[in-house]
C-alpha positions in Angstrom: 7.2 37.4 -15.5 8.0 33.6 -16.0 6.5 31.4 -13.1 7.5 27.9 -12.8 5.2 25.8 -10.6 5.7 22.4 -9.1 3.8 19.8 -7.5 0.9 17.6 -9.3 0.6 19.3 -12.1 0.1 16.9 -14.8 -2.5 14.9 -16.0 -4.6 17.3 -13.8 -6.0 20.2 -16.3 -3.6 22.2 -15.1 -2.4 23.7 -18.3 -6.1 24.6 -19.5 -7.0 25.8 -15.9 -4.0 28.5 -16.8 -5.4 29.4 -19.8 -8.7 29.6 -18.7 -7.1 32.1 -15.6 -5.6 34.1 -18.2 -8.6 34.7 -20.5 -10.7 35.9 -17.3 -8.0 38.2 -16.2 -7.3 39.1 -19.3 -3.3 38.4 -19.5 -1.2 37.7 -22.9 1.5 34.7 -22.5 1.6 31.1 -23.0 1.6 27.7 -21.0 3.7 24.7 -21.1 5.3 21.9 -19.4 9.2 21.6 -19.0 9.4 17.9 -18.2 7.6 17.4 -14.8 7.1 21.6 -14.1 4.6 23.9 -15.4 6.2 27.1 -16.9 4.0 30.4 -17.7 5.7 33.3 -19.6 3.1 36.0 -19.3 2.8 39.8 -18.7 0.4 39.7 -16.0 1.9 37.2 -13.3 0.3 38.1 -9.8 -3.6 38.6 -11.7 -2.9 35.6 -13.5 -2.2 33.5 -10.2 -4.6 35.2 -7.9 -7.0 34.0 -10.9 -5.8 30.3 -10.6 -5.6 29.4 -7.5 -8.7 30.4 -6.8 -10.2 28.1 -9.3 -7.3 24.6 -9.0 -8.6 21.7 -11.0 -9.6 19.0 -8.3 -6.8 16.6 -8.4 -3.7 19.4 -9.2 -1.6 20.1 -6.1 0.5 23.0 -5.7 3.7 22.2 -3.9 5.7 25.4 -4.8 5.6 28.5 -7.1 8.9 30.5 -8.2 8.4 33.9 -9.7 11.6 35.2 -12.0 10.9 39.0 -14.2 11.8 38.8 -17.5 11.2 41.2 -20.7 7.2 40.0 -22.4 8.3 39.5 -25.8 5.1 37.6 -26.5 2.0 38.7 -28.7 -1.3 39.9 -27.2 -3.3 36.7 -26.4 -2.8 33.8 -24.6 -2.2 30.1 -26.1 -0.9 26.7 -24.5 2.7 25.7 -26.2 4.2 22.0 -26.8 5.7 20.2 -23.9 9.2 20.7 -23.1 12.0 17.7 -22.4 11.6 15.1 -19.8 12.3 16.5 -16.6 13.1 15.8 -12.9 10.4 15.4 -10.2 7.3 13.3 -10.6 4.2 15.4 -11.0 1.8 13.0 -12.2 -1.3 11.8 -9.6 -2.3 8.2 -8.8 -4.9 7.2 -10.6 -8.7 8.8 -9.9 -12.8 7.2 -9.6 -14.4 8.1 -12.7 -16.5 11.5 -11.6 -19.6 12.1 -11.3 -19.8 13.8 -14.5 -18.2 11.3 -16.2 -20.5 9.0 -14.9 -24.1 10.9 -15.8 -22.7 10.6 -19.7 -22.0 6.6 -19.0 -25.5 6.3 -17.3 -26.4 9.1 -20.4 -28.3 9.3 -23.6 -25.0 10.9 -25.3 -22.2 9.8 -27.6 -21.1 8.1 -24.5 -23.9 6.2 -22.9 -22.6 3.0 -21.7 -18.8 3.6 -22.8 -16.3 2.4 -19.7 -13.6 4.6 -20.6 -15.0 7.6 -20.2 -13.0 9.9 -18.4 -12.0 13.7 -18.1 -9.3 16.0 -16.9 -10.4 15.7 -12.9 -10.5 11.6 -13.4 -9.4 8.4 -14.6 -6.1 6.3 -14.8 -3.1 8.4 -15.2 0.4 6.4 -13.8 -0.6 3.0 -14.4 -1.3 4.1 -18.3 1.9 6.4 -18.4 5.7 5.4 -19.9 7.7 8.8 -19.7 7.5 11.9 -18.6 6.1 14.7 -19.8 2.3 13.9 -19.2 1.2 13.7 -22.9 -0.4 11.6 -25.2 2.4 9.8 -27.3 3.8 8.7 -23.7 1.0 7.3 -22.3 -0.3 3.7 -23.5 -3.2 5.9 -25.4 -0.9 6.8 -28.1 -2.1 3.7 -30.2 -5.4 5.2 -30.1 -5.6 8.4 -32.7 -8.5 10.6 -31.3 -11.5 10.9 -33.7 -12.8 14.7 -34.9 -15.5 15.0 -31.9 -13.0 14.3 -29.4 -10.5 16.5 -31.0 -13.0 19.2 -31.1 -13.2 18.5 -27.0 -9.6 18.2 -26.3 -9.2 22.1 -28.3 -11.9 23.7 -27.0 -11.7 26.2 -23.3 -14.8 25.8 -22.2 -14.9 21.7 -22.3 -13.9 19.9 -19.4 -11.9 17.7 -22.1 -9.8 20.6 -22.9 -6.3 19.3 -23.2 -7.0 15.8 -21.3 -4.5 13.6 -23.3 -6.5 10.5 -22.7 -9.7 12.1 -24.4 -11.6 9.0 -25.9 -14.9 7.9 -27.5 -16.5 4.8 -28.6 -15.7 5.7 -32.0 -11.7 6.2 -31.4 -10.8 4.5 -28.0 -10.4 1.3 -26.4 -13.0 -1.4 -26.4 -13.9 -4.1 -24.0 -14.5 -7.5 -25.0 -15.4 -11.2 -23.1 -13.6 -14.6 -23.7 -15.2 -17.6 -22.8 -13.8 -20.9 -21.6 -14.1 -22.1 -25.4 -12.5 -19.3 -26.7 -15.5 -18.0 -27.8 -15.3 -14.0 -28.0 -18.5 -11.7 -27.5 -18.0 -8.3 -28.3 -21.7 -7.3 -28.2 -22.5 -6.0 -25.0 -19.5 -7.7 -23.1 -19.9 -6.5 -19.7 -24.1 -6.8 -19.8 -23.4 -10.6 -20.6 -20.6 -10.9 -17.9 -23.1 -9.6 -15.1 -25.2 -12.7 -16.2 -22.8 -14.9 -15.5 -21.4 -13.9 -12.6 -25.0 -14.0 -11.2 -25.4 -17.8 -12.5 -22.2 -18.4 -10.9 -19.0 -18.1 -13.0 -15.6 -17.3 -11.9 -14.1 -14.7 -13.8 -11.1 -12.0 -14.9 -12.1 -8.6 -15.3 -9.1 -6.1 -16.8 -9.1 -2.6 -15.4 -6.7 0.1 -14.5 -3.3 -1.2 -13.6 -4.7 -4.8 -13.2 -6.7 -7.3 -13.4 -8.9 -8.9 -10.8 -10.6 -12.5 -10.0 -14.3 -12.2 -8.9 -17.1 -13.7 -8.6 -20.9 -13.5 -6.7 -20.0 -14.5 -2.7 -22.9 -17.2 -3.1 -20.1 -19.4 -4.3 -17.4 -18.1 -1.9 -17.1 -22.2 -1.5 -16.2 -23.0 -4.5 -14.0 -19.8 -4.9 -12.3 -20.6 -2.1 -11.7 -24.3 -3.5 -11.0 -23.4 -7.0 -8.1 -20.8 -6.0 -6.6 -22.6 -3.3 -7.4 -19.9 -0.5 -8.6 -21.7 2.5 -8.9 -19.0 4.8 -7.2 -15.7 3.8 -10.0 -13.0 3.8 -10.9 -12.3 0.4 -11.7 -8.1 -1.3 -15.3 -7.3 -1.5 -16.4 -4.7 -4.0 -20.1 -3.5 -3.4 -22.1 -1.6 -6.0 -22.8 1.0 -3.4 -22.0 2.8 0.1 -26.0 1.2 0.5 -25.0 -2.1 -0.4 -21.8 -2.1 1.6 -23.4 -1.5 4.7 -25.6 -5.1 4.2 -22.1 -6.6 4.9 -20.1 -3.9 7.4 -20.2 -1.2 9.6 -17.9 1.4 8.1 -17.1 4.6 11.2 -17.4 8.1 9.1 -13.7 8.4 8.8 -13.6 5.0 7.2 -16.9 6.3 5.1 -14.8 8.9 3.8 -11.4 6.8 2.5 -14.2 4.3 1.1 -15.9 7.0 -1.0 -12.5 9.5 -1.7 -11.1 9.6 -5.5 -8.8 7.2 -4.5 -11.0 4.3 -3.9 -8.9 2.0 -1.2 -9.8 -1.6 0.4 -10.7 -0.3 3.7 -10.9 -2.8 6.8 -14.4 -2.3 8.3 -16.2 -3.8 11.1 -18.6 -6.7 9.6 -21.8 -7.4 10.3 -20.9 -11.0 11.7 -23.1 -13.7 9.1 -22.1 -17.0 7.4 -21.5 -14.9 4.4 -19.3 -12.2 6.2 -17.2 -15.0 7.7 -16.4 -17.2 4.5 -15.3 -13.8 3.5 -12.4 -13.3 6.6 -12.6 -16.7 8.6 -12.2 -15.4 12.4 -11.6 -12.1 12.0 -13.9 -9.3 12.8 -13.4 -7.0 9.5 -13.5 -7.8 6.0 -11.6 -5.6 3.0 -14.3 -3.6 1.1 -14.3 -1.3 -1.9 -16.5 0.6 -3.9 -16.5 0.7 -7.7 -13.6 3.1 -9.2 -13.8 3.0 -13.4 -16.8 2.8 -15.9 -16.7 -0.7 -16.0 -17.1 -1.6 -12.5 -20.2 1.0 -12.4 -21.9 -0.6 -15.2 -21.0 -4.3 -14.3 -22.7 -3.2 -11.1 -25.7 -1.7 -12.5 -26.4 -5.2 -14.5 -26.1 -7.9 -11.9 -28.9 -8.5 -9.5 -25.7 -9.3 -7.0 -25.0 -6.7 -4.8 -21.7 -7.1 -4.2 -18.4 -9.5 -5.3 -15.6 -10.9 -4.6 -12.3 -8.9 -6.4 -9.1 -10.1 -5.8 -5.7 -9.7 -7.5 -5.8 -12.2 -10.6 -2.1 -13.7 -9.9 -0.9 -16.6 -9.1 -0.7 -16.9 -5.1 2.1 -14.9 -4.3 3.2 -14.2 -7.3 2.8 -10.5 -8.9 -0.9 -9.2 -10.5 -0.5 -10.6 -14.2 -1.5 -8.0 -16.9 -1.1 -9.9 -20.3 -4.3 -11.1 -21.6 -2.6 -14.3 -22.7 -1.2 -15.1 -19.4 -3.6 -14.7 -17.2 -5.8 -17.3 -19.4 -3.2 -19.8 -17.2 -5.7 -18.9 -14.5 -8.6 -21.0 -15.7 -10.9 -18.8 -14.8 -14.6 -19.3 -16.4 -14.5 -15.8 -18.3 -12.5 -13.0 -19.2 -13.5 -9.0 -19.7 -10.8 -8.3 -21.0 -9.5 -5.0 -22.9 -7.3 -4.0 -25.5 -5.5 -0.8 -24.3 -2.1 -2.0 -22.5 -1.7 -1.6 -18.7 1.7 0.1 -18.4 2.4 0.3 -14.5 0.9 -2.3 -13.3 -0.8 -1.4 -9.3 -2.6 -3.6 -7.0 -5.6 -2.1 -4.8 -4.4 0.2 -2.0 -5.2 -1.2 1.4 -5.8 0.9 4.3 -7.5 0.4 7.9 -8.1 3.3 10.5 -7.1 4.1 13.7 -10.1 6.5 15.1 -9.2 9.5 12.5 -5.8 8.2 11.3 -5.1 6.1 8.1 -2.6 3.2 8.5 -1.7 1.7 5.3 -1.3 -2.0 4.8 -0.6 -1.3 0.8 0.4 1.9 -0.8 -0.4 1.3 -4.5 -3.4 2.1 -6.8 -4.8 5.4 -6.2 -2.1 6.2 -3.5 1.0 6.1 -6.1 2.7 8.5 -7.0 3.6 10.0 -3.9 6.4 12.2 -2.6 7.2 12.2 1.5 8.8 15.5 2.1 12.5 15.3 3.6 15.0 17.6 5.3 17.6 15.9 3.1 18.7 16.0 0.0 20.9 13.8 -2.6 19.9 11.2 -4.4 19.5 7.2 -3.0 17.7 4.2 -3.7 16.3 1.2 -1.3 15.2 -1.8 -2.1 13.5 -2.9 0.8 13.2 -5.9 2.8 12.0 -9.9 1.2 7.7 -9.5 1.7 5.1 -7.0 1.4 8.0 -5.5 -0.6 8.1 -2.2 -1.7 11.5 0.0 -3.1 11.6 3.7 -3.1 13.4 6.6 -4.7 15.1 9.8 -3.1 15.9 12.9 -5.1 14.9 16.7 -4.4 14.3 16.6 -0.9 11.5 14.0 -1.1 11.8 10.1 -1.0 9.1 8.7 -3.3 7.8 4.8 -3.0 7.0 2.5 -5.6 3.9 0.4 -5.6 3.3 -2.8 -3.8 5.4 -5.2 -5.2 5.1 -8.3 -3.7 7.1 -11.0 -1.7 10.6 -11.1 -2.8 11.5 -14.9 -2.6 8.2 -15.6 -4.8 8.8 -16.0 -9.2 8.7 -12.8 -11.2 8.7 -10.2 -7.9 12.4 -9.2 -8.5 12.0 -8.4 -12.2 8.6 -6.6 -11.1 10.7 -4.4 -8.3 13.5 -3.7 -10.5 11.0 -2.3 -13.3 8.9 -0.4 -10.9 12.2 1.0 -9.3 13.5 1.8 -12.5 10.3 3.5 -14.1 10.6 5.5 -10.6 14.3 6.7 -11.3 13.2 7.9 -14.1 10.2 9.8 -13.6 11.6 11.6 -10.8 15.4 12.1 -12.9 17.2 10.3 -10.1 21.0 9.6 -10.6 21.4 7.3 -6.9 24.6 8.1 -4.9 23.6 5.4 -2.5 21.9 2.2 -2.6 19.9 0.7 -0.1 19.4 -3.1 0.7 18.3 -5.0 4.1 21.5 -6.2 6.3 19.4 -9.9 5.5 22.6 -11.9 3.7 19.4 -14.0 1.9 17.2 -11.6 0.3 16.6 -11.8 -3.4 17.1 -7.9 -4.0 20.6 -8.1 -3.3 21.4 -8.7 -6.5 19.6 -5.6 -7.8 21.0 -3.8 -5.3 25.0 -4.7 -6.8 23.7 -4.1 -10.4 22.6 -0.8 -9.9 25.5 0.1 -7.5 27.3 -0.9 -10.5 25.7 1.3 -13.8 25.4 4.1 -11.7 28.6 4.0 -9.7 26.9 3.9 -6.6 28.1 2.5 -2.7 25.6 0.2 -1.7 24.8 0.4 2.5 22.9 -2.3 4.5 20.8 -1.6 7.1 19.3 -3.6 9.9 15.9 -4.2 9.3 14.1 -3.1 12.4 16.0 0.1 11.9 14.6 0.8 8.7 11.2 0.8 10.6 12.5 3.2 12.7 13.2 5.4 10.3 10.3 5.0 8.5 8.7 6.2 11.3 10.7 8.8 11.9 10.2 10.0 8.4 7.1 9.7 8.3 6.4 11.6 11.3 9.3 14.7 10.1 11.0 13.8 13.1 15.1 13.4 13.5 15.2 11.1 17.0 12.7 8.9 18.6 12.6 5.7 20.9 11.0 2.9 18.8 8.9 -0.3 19.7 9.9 -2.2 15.9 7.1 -5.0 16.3 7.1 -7.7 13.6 7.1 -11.1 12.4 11.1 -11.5 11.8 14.2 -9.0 10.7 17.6 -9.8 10.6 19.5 -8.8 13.7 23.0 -7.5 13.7 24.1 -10.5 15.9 22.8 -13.1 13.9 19.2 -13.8 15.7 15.7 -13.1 14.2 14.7 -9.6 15.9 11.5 -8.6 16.1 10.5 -7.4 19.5 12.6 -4.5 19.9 13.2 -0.9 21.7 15.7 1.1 19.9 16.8 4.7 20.5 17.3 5.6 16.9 17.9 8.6 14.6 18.9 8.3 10.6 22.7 8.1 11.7 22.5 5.1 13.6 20.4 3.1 16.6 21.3 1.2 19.3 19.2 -1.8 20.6 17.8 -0.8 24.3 15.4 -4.2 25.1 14.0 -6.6 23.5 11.5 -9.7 24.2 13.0 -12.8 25.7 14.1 -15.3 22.9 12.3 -18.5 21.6 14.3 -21.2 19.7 12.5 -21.4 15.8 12.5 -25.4 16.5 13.4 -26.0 12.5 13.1 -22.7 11.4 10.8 -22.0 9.0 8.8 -24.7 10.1 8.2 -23.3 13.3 6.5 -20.1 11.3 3.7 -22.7 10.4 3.2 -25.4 12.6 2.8 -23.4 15.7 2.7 -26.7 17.8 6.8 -25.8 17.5 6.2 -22.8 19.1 4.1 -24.2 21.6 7.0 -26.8 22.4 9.9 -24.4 22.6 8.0 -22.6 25.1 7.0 -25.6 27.3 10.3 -26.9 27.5 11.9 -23.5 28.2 9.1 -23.8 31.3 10.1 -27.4 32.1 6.1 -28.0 31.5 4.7 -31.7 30.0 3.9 -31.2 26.1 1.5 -33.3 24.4 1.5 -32.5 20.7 3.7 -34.4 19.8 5.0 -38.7 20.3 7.9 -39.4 22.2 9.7 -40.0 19.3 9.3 -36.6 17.6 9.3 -34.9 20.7 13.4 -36.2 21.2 14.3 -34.7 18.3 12.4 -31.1 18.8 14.6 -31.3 22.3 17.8 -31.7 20.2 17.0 -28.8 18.2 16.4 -26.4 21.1 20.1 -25.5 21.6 20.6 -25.4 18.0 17.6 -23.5 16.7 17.8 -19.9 15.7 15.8 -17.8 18.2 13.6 -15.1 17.6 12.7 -12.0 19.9 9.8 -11.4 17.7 6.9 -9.7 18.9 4.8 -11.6 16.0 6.0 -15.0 17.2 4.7 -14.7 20.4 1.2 -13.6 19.4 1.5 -16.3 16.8 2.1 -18.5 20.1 -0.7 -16.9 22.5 -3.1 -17.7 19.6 -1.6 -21.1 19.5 -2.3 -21.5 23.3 -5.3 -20.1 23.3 -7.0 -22.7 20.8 -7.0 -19.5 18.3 -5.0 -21.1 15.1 -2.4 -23.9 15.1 -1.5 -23.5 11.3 -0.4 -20.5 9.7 -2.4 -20.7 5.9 -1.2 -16.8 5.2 0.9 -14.3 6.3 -0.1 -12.6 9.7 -3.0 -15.2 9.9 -2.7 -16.1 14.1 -2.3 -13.0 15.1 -5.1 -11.6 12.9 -7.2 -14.2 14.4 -6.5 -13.1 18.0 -7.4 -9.3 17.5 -10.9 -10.2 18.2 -10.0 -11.6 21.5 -7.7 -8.8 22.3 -10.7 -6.2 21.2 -12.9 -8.0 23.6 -10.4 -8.3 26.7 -9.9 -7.0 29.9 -6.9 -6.4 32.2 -7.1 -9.7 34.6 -4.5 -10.5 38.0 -1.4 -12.9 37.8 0.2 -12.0 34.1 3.0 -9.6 35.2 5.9 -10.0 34.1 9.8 -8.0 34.4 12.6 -6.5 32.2 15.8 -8.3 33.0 18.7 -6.9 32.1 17.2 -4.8 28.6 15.2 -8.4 28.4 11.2 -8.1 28.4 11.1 -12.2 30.3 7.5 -13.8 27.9 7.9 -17.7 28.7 6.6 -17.7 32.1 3.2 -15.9 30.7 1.9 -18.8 29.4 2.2 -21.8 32.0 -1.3 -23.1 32.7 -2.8 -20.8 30.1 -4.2 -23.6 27.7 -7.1 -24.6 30.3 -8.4 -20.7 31.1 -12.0 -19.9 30.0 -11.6 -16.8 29.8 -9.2 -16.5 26.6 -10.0 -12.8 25.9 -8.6 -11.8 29.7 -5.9 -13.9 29.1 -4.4 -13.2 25.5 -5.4 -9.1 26.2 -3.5 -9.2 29.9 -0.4 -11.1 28.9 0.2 -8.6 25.9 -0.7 -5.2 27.7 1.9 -7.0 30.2 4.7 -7.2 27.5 4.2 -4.1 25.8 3.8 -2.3 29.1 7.4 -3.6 29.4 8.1 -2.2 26.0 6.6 1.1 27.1 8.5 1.5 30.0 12.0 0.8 28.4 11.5 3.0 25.8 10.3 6.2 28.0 13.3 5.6 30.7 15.7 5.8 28.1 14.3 8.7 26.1 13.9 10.6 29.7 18.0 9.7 30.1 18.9 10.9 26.5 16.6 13.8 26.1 14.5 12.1 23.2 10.6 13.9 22.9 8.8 11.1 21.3 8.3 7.3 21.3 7.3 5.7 18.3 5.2 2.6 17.2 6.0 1.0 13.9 6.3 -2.8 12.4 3.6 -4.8 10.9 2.5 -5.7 14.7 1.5 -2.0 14.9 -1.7 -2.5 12.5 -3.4 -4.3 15.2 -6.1 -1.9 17.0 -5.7 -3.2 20.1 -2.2 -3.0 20.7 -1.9 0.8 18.6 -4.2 1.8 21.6 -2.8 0.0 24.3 0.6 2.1 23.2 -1.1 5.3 22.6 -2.8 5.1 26.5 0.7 3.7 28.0 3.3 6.8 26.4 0.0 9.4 27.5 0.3 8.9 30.9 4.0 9.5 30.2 5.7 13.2 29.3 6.3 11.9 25.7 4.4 12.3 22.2 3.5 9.0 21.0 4.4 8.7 17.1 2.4 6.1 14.6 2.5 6.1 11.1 -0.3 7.6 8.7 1.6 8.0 4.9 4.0 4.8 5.4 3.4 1.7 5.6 3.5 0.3 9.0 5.0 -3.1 8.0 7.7 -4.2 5.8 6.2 -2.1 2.9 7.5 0.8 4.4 11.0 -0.1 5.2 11.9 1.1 1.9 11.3 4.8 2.5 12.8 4.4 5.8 15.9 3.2 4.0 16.2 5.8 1.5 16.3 8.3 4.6 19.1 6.6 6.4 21.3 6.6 2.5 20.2 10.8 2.4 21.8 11.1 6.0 25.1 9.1 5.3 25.4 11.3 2.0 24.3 14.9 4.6 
């Protein structure tokens, strides 16, 4: 019999697992892997498999299993063969924590007490190290590294746990850590055990570690750090040493215990316990990003500091991709660097994920989370590109549509030579040859120009979709369903009649959508502008209310009225929350993306449903000015900002369950990066419940503009079906 299997498959054990199948059961054959498959010639198929999948290395995944008889023209015996060609289908996993075993022989008296790269076949980094498929030594960015006779004897031995792990490694043979001082001073002498000292005394510094490097420092100095990086008030990462420590700083629910302490190792948003520390850490919000340690280094960085706990962000530039050159990132100015001298091949930021009761909503799909393979109905082959921020791209081939890593924001240097290399590492992992490409209908988006020279080598028609669509279908996709009535809440999308959308119901399916209501517009009084000085918000909507504004002088208030008529308007759903928070005394400036809204969750949370907020739908239009005469006076802000936006998004509700009731449609869906707050998610859940209709949120997608990308791809499969 010859079995070919598929799935996650490499870089798993999966090939020793077989072997070690075979010898219990007895069975004659060999192993090997045929690009991104897993092929077993042997004369005992159905023992040999009954054997295996009862004992699955911990990370493999099997997604199918195809049985073909053939003659056995093997010997007696069994025996793992070379790895065939490159094939199609990515079949590596995301990168893994270190495991427990792995990190009793760091915290050991063996050959490899105190080593940081100390891993096995059920852990460790596996895409951000790997350049080609198949999942072998010379293709990963170990190949510089020849493995010393101990670790050979592991890597050929059955009954090691090393057996065939092709980034077996020792202190005597692997890669080494080393720290760099201001001075250029280098300490290779217990590098990490001096770093912990000087991140207790204080020091800002890089640390290098899979698919990255991070900033970080002790949170006594979040001050400084704060000062030193130019981050006023964006909420910063917290690693802890320990579930124990954590819990000094937040109040993680047991499904958010679970993501925190899973292989994967997310940023998960967690309640904080509200302190002067906790706040200098998110400034007005009520959760903070935290983390647990995920490779050898973080675990024994942690077991030297007398700090329980630090900051670790992206080391980058603001808003410009993770840097992962040792050289560059010295730019930074940091105090220190850990830094290590094994290359970082696919570079991947943190994963960041926040819960809604049982259900994960990702705000980044990246390190840990990536690869990964959304099954589809269709099939063909397509690339998108996504939309300008939070940008992600994603490739479709053999009925699945698989997502890049977080890439960054678009109009920001070096993001579209990051996407294209990330999308084209993707096309080639999973052997895609695209039919279709995919770009946002937005005439101004800097991945346009991939988009044509793609369309170009491979021949391909390039399509343009509307960008609250591609929510839609994200949604959709995510969900496996074909139809649904969508509430696409954002900040801003490009709308097919020239306004900024972003507060919309559309009746959608992967063919095509059509727009059924949408929040009242609001002129963007000097576009952009208007995004951060939210006085300009405040403006447009007092004068669209005939109501007295004071935040500005006569003068400038003259030419805000001449820009009225001739601003671009918005229907967003984010603008208006930026405005409530505006109203409200919340946040006037907008410092980082998200940042007013963010900052009126907590009201929301705490709010109740309060008289004389109502509002109508006019015509397919949800009417918002009116909601906020008189408001800037109320003490009771909480009421207020939670009653005027269960108001709209009753509205919302209501227009989206008439028209799937007139066309038939079962579900109504909740998607855009509005969806990730808590308080509106539930508000929508409870509205579509009393309703006949299923309500549909994401959980493996993105909510926001990091999932339009997949959403994309399943629009390009459906013009090709």
């Amino acid at each position: 019999m010859r079995i070919t299997i598929r799935g996650t498959v490499q870089g798993v054990g999966f090939r020793p697992a077989v072997y070690r199948a075979a010898e219990r059961c007895d069975a004659s054959g060999t192993v090997w892997n045929d690009g991104s498959d897993v092929i077993i010639d042997t004369d005992s198929g159905e023992r040999l498999m009954e054997e295996l999948l009862s004992d699955l290395p911990p990370l493999a995944r099997i997604d199918s299993v195809e049985k073909t008889d053939i003659p056995f023209t093997g010997r007696s015996g069994f025996s793992i063969s070379p790895s065939g060609n490159s094939g199609r289908g990515a079949s590596v996993p995301a990168d893994s924590a270190v495991c427990d075993d792995c990190l009793a022989e760091i915290f050991g008296k063996g050959r490899r007490s105190g080593y940081p790269f100390t891993t096995c076949t059920s852990c460790g980094p596996r895409f951000t190290l790997l350049r080609g498929m198949p999942y072998d030594r010379p293709l990963t960015s170990m190949d510089a590294f020849p493995v010393c006779p101990e670790c050979g004897r592991e890597y050929s031995d059955p009954a090691d746990r090393r057996f065939h792990h092709q980034t077996v490694c020792c202190p005597a043979c692997g890669p080494r850590y080393r720290l760099e001082l201001e001075d250029g001073t280098i300490v290779r002498d217990d590098p990490i055990g001096k770093l912990a000292g000087l991140l207790d005394d204080g020091c800002i510094a890089v640390v290098k570690g899979w698919g990255g490097m991070h900033i970080c420092c002790n949170l006594d100095i979040l001050p400084r750090m704060r000062e030193w990086y130019g981050r006023k008030n964006k909420p910063f990462a917290i690693m802890a040493g320990s579930m124990e420590a954590l819990k000094r700083y937040a109040e993680p629910t047991e499904a958010e215990e679970r993501e925190l302490l899973s292989p994967h190792r997310p940023i998960v948003l967690v309640n904080k316990i509200k302190s002067d520390v906790t706040e200098l850490i998110s400034p007005g919000l009520d959760n903070a990003g935290m983390f647990l340690p995920y490779t050898g280094m973080h675990h024994i960085l942690f077991s030297r500091l007398k700090h329980d706990a630090l900051v670790m962000t992206s080391a980058n530039v603001p808003g410009e991709p993770m840097i992962v050159d040792d050289e560059a990132v010295k730019e930074l100015g940091a105090d220190a660097y850990l830094l290590h001298d094994q290359p970082i091949v696919n570079r991947a930021d943190d994963s960041v994920l926040r819960m809604l009761g049982d259900r994960t909503q990702f705000i980044r799909r990246s390190r840990g989370h990536i690869p990964f393979g959304l099954r589809t109905k269709m099939t063909g082959d397509a690339v998108a590109l996504g939309a300008q921020e939070n940008l992600t791209g994603s490739v479709a081939s053999q009925g699945r549509i698989w997502p890049t890593q977080h890439i960054g924001n678009g109009e920001n240097v070096g993001v579209p030579e990051y996407l294209e290399e990330a999308v084209r590492t993707q096309i080639e992992f999973v052997g895609c040859r695209p039919q279709v490409i995919a770009e946002d209908l937005h005439p101004g988006y800097s991945n346009r120009k991939l988009a044509r020279r793609l369309a170009e080598e491979y021949g391909a028609e390039i399509r343009d979709i509307q960008h609250h669509w591609g929510h839609a279908a994200a949604l959709m996709a995510d969900n496996g369903v074909d139809s649904c009535v969508a509430l696409t809440l954002d900040g801003t999308g490009h709308g097919d009649d020239g306004t900024a959308w972003g507060g919309e119901v559309l009746a959608a399916d992967f063919s095509g959508y059509r727009r059924v209501a949408h929040l009242e517009e609001i002129p963007l009084l000097g576009s952009e502008r208007a995004l951060y000085d939210l006085r300009r918000l405040g403006f447009a909507i007092d004068s669209m209310n005939g109501d007295r504004n004071s935040d500005f002088t006569d003068k400038e208030s003259a030419v805000l009225s001449k820009l009225m008529e001739r601003s671009v308007r918005t229907t967003s759903m984010g603008r208006l929350l930026d405005s409530l928070s505006f109203y409200l005394g919340v946040c006037s400036q907008r410092t980082y993306d998200g940042e007013p809204a963010m900052r009126l969750e907590p009201l929301l949370a705490r709010g109740k449903l309060v008289d004389g907020f109502e509002t109508e739908t006019v015509n397919g239009i949800v009417r918002t000015a009116h909601l906020f005469s008189g408001i800037r006076d109320r003490t009771d802000k909480a009421d207020v900002a939670y009653s005027i936006v269960h108001s709209v998004m009753s509205e919302l509700v209501q227009s989206a369950v008439e028209e799937a009731d007139r066309t038939g449609v079962g579900c109504i869906g909740l998607t855009g990066g509005v969806s990730y707050s808590g308080p509106i998610s539930i508000m929508f859940r409870d509205m579509v419940k009393s309703s006949d209709k299923l309500s549909i949120q994401h959980k493996d997608v993105p909510n926001g503009d990091g999932g339009i990308s997949v959403g994309q791809a399943a629009i390009a499969l459906d013009m090709l079906r």
